[in-house]
N, C-alpha and C positions, 0 to 999 in steps of 0.2 A: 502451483502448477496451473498451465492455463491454457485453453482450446480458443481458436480462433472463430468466428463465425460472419456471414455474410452482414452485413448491416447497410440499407439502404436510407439514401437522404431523401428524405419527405419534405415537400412546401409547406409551412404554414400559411396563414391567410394572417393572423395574428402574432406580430413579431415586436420588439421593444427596444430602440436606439437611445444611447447617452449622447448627445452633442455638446460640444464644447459649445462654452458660453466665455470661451478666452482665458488662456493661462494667464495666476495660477488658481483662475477660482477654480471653484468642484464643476462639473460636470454637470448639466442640469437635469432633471426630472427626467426620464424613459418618457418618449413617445408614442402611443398604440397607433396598431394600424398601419405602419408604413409596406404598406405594401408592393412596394414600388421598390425596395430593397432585393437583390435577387439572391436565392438562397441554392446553393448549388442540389442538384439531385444526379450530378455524376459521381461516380468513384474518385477517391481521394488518387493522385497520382503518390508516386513514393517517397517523394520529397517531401510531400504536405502530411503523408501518415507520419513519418519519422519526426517532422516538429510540430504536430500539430497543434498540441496545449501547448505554444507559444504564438500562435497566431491571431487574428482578431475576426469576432462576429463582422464587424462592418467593412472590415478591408477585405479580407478574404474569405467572409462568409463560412466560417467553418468556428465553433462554438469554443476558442479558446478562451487564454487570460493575457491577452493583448501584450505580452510580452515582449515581442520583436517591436512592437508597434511604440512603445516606451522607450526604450531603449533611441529610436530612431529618432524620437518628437519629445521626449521629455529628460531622460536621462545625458543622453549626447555626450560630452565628457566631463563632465561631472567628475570628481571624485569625492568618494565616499570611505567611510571608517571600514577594517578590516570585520566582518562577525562572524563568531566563533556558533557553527550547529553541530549539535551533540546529532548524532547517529547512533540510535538505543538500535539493534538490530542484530543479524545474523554471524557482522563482519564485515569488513571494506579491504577489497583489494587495493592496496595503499600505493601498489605498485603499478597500479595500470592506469596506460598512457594517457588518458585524459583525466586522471585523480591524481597525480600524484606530486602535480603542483597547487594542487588547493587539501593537502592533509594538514593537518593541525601538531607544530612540532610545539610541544611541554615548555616554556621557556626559562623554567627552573630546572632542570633534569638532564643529569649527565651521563649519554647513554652507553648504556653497558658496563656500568660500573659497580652492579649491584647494591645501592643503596640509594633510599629515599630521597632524597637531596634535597626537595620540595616538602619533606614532612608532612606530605598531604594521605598517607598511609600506604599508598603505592610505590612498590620499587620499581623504578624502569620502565615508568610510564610515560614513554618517550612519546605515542601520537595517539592516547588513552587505554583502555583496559578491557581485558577480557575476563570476566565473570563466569564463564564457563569452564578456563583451563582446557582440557586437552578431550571433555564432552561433548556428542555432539548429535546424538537420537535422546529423547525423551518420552516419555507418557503423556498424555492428554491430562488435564488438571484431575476430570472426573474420574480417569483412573487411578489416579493417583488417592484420591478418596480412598477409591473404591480398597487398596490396600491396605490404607491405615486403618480404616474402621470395618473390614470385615468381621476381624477375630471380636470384637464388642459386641456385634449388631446381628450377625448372620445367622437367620433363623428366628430373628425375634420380630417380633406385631408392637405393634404402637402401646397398644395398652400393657405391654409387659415392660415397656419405658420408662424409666424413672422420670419426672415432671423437667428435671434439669438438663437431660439428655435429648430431648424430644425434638429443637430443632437440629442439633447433630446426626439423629438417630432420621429423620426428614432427610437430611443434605446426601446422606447415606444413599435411603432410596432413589433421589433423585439422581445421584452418580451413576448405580446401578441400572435405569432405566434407560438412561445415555447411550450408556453401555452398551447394552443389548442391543437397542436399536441403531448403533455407529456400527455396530462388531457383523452385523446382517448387512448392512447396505456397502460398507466395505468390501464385503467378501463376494455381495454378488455383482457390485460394481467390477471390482476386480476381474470376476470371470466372463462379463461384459466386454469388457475392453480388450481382454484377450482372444477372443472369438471371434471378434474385428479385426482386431491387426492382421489373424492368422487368415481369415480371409481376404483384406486386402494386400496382404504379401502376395497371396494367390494367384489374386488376378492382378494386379499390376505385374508381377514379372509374366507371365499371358502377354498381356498387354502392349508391354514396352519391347516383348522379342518383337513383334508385328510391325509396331512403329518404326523401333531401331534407338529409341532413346528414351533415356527414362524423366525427365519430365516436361513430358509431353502437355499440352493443352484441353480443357474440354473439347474445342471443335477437332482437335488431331483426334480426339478419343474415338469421337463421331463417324470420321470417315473411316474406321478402322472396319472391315468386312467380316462382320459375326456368320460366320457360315456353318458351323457347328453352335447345338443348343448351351455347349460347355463356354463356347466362347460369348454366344448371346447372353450369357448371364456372366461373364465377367464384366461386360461392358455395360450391363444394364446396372452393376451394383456399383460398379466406379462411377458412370455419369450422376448417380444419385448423392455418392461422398460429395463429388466437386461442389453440390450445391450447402456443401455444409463450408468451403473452402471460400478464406479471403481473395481479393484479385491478388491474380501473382503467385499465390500459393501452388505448389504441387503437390503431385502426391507422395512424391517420397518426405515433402512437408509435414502431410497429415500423418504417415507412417511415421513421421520423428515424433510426434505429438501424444500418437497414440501408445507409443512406449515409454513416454513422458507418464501417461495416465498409469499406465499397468505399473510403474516405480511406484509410483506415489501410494497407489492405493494395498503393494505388496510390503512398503514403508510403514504406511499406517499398521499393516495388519503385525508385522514382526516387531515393532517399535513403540507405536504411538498408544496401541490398542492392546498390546502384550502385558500381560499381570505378572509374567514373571519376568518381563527386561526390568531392567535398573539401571539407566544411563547416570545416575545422580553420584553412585558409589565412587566414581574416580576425582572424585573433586573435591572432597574430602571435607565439611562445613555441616553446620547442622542449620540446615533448611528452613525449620520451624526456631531459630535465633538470631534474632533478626540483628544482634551484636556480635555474632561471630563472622566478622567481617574477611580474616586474612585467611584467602583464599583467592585463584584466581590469577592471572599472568599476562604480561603487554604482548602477548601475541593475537595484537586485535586481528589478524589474516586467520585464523584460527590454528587448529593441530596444522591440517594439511592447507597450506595457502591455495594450492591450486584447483580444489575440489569444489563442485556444485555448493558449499554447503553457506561460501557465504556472497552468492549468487543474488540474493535478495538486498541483502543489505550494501552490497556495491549497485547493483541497480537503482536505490532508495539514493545512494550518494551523488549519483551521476545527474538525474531528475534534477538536485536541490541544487549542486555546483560544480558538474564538469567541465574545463575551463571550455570558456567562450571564443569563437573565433580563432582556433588555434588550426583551421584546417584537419580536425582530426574528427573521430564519429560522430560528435554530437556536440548540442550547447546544453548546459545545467540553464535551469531559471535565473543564478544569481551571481552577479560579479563580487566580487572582495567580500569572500567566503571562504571559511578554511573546516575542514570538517574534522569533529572529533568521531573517531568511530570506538563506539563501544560494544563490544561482542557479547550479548545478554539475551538469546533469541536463539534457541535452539529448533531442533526440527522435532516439534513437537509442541507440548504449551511450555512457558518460560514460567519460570518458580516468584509469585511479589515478591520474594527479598531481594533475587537478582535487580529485579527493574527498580525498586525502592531505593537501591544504593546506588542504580546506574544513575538515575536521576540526580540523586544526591552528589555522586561523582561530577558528571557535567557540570552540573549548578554552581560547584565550589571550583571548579576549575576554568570558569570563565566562557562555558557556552552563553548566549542570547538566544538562540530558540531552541529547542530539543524537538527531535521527531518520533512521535512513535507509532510505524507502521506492523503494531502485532495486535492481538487479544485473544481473550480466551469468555467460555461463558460461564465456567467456576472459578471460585478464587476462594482458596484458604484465609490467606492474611489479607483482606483489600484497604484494610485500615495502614498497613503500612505506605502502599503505594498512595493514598490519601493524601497523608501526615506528610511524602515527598512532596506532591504536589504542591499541599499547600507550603513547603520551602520554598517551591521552584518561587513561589508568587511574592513570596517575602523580599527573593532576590532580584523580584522584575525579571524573568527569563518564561520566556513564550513555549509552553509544549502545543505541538500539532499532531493530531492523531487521527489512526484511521477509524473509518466506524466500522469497519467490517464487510464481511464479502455471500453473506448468507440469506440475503434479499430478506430480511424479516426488520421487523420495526420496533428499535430501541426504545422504543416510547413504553410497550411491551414486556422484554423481553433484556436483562440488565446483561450487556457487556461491561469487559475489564480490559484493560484501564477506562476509567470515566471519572468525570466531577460532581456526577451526580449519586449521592450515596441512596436515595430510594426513589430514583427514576424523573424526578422532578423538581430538587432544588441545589444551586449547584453550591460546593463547596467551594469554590474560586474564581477567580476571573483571570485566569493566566491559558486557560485550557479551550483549545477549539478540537470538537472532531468533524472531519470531513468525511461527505459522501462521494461518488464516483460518476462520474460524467462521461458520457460515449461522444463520438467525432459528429454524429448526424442531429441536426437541428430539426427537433420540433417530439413527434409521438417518442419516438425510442431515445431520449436526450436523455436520461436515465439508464445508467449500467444495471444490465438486467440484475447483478450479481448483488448490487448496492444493498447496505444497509438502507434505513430512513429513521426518520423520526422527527418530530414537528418540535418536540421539546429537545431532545437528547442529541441530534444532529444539527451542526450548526450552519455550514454551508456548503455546496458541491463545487468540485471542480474536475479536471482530466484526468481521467483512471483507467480506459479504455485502451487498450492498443498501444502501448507505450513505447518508445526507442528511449534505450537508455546503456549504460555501461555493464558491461557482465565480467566474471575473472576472466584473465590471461590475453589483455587486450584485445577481448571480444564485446560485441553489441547485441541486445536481444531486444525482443516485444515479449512485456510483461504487463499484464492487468489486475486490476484489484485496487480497492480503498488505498492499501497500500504505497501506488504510485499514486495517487490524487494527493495524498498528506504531504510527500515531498514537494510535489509540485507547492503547493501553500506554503513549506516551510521554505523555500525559493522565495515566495514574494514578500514571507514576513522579514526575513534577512538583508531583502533591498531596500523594504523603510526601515529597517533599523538602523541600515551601512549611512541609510541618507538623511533619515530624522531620527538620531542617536538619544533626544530627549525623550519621544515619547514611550509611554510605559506600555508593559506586555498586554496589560486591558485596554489600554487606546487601540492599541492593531490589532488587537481580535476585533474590536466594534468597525475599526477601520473597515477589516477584511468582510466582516458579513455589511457593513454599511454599504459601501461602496462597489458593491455587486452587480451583475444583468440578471433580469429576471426575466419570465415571459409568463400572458396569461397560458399558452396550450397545455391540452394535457395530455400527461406522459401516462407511458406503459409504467406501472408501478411492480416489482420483483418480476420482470420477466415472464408475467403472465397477461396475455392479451385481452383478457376480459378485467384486469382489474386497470381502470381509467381512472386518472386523477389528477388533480393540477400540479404543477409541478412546486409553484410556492406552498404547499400543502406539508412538503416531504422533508424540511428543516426550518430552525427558528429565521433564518434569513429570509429564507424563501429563494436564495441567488445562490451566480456561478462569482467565482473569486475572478477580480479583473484587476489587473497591475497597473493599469493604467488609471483607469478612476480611484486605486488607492494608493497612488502616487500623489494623486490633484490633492484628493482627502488631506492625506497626510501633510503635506505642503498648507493647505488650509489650516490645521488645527496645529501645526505648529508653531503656527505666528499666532 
């Protein structure tokens, strides 16, 4: 779930251009200083918010992955091999109109027939699998703990631990302590958000009888005639929302938004955070066996296709390959693309076995990159999800992941999924995670929301504001690490469509090689006092650019 907020484009004085030095060498050195560059500091118009991580620093001055700009000067018509991206995620609407010529049909599997055909273990894995089956609320991992090991631990101290217990009997407390503090800030977030909405329902219907239409403008708000102290202060709390509202937004926008918050965080509290729900029980497996596999059904749209639930993971598909140029809402990053969507991402944290065998699924079934825009910050089994991993590298297939949306620094603080098993050495070389990048160049170039980390985080790209596909032939603006991974699993899918030799560790190096960097420094977690360079906040130091790992790639292919 995501709120929109104002974001203003700042000048730097200190900014870094790639020049071509002539196809197809690479790009040459960033130049400091150009100051003579002009950097916009108006508001994006609506054309440029809706593609903007497809646009270029240099062309249009707005801090994309040069996408449009490739395609124009380097790709041209080219063609390239079909590649196959796993979609680990919520679900894909398979059937909406800008998906559903780039879904991934089985080409061993005969469908509806009831039977394997493919002897790959799935029946009727006609455009991948759902791991879920017919589930679709879950627990938080730490709650999930917190069940298994109450009846052991509850009521006991450290010292009354047996020696072999002690970091279980640790993982325990630390679930419990999550707990508590998620289970308070939920609840008063929740009645936060409600206390809002119920005032600005308030006064905007006030409001908009005055006007005569409901959405109205900041300056219409303005001339509106507070002549009564009741209406003075309708007006006085609404002119104060608009300054939390994007341009273009209204207020029945912010009213959709804010009942967007009050679900989610009435979700959390009945669902996520609930000790006595049990979403797991209908799917019938045992969780903690990581070889009882059949389980599970090709209904990747999920139970109900038409519901919010896999809203996310059509959004994730849209970003990576919604078809191109077809006149319809949007472009994906990637031409000759076919998506596997695997439903393994519930609304809640997702179980490592799920994602251990989605991987494993994909991998056997002919993905080249995998995406995975979830995580959690406990993990029961993480050795399993590992052990995939390192298959996915065995088979040369690229996963791309998010770093997360909790503005803290991975370097820190160990998210799941990751390559790195104690924060600093990695287990593979097939796995990038990506940070989140906002539209405005220079202090705020950093999503306030973003993970970091210098070691754990590998490079940033657009995560901010995103146009992308939602169910039921709909289009939304969705933010988070989440849309930054897609956008990258977009780019690494158009060198693999067009340099089919190199391996899943050359386009990772590609992708953080061949990046824009700058020296300014950004706002770091959305807090204004904390300042820092922005090469500081991953191993790259850079923003993914498709067009300089195009050149790259082209080089190191010859």
């Amino acid at each position: 779930m995501t709120f929109s907020s104002n974001r203003i484009f700042a000048t730097i004085s200190c900014v870094m251009l790639l020049v071509s030095c002539g196809a197809p060498a690479i790009i040459s050195t960033p130049i400091e200083n150009i100051d003579a560059i002009p950097l916009k500091n108006i508001d994006l118009t609506d054309a440029q918010l809706k593609s903007w991580g497809l646009l270029d620093l240099v062309t249009d001055t707005i801090p994309g992955m040069s996408v449009n700009r490739s395609y124009t000067e380097l790709i041209k018509n080219r063609k390239g091999q079909t590649v196959i991206v796993g979609v680990i995620d919520s679900g894909v609407d398979i059937e909406h109109e800008d998906l559903e010529g780039v879904v991934w049909t089985n080409p061993k599997e005969i469908k509806g027939n009831g039977k394997d055909d493919d002897k790959n273990g799935y029946i009727d894995d006609i455009h991948g699998w759902n791991f879920l089956g017919s589930s679709e609320d879950e627990n938080l991992e730490f709650v999930r703990i917190i069940k298994k090991l109450k009846s052991k631990y509850d009521g006991k101290n450290l010292a009354s631990v047996p020696e072999e217990d002690r970091d279980e009997y640790q993982l325990y407390i630390e679930a419990k302590a999550e707990f508590e503090e998620k289970y308070q800030e939920n609840t008063a977030q929740k009645m936060q958000y409600e206390q809002i909405l119920q005032q600005t329902k308030i006064s905007h219907k006030a409001v908009a009888e005055v006007i005569g239409k409901e959405d109205y403008s900041n300056q219409e708000l303005l001339t509106v005639e507070a002549t009564t102290p009741e209406m003075q202060q309708h007006v006085a709390f609404l002119s104060q929302m608009f300054g939390f509202l994007d341009p273009g937004d209204t207020v029945p926008d912010f009213i959709k938004n804010l009942k967007e918050g009050v679900d989610h965080f009435t979700d959390q509290l009945n669902y996520n955070l609930n000790l006595n729900f049990d979403g797991r029980s209908i799917v019938g497996d045992d969780v903690d066996d990581i070889t009882d596999t059949k389980y599970g059904d090709n209904k990747v749209m999920g139970p109900d296709p038409k519901k919010e639930g896999i809203e996310h993971g059509t959004h994730v598909a849209g970003i990576i390959a919604a078809e191109r140029n077809n006149e319809k809402g949007m472009n994906g990053v990637a031409q000759n693309v076919k998506i596997m969507a695997i439903r393994a991402v519930p609304n809640g944290d997702e179980y490592d076995k799920d994602i251990a065998l989605a991987i494993r699924y994909a991998v056997d079934n002919g993905a080249r990159v995998i995406n995975t825009s979830f995580g959690k910050y406990f993990s029961t089994h993480p050795e399993w999800v590992w052990e995939a991993i390192k298959y996915a590298e065995s088979k040369d297939v690229l996963i791309v992941n998010a770093a997360g949306n909790e503005s803290v620094d991975l370097d820190q603080k160990m998210v799941y999924p990751n390559d790195q098993v104690d924060t600093t050495s990695e287990i593979a070389r097939n796995f990038i995670t990506i940070g989140a990048l906002n539209y405005a160049y220079g202090s705020n170039l950093v999503a306030d929301f973003s993970n970091y980390g210098k070691s754990n985080v590998d490079v940033f790209a657009p995560g901010v504001k995103i146009w992308s596909t939602v169910p039921n032939n709909s289009y939304k603006y969705l933010q988070g690490t989440s849309m930054a991974a897609p956008a990258v699993s977009g780019v690494a899918a158009i060198i693999r469509s067009y340099y089919p030799k190199l391996k899943a560790s050359e386009i990772k190096q590609i992708l953080m090689d061949s990046g824009l960097s700058t020296k300014a420094s950004v706002i770091i977690g959305g807090e204004s006092t904390n300042i820092g360079s922005f090469a500081s906040l991953s191993k790259s130091g850079k923003i993914v650019n498709l067009y300089n790992a195009f050149i790259m790639a082209d080089k190191m292919s010859k």
